[in-house]
N, C-alpha and C positions, 0 to 999 in steps of 0.2 A: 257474563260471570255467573258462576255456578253459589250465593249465597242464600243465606234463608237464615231471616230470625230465630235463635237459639232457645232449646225449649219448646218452640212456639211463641214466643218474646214474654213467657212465663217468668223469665229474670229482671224483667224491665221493673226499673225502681226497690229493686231490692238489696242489698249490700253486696259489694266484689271485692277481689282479691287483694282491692288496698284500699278496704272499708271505706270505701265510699258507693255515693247513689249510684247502680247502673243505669244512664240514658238511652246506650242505646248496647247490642246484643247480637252479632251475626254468625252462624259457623258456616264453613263453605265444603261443599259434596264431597271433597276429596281428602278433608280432615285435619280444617285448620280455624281457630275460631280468634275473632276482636272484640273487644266489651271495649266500653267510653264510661268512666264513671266521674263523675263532681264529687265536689269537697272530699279527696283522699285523705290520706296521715301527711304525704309528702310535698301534695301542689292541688291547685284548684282542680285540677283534670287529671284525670290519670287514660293514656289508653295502653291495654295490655291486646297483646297477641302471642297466638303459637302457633307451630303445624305440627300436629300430634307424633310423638315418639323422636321429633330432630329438635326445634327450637321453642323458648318462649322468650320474649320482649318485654318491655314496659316503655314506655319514652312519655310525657310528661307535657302539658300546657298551660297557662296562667291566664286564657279567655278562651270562653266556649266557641267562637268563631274560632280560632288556632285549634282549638283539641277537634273538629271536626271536622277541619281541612286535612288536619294530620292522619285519623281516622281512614277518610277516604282516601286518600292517596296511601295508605298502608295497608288498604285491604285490594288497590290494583295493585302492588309489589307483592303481596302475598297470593293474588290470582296468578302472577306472571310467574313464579316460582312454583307454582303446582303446574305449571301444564303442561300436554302432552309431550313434547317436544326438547324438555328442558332435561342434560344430563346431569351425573353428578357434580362434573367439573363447574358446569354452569350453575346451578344449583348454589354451589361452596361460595363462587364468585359473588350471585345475585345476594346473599344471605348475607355476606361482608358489606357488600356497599347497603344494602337495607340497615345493619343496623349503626354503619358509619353517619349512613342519613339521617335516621331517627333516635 
């Protein structure tokens, strides 16, 4: 997998896009980034993702073991959706059942 902490993980513990603490911060080479924040407006967790200029997410957890599990397994569906290989058809598809799942 092509990630790497966001910033430099300069965002780590600082407020995210649903005011809460960022834990954890990664964006991935090809232009798509997951933050994991606690104590949001809306749930104990919040994990938010996009991939720059098609989609952005939010999906939501009530213990930090769920919001991390969630996390990780959202950032291989969003690996698996960048890569070389993948058309748009496939693309549309993977994009539907990700945010069906999440």
């Amino acid at each position: 997998m092509s990630w790497h902490p966001f910033e430099s993980g300069s965002t780590l513990g600082t407020s995210g896009s649903e005011s809460g603490l960022i834990l954890r911060d990664d964006e991935h080479e090809r232009g798509a980034r997951i933050t994991l924040e606690r104590d949001t407006v809306n749930a104990p967790f919040a994990i938010t993702c996009g991939i720059y200029g098609s989609m952005f997410h939010t999906a939501f957890a009530s213990a930090e073991q769920e919001a991390n599990q969630k996390y990780d397994e959202m950032k291989l569906w969003l690996d698996r959706m960048l890569g070389d290989d993948v058309n748009e058809a496939d693309y549309l598809n993977q994009l539907q059942e990700f945010v069906n799942r999440f």
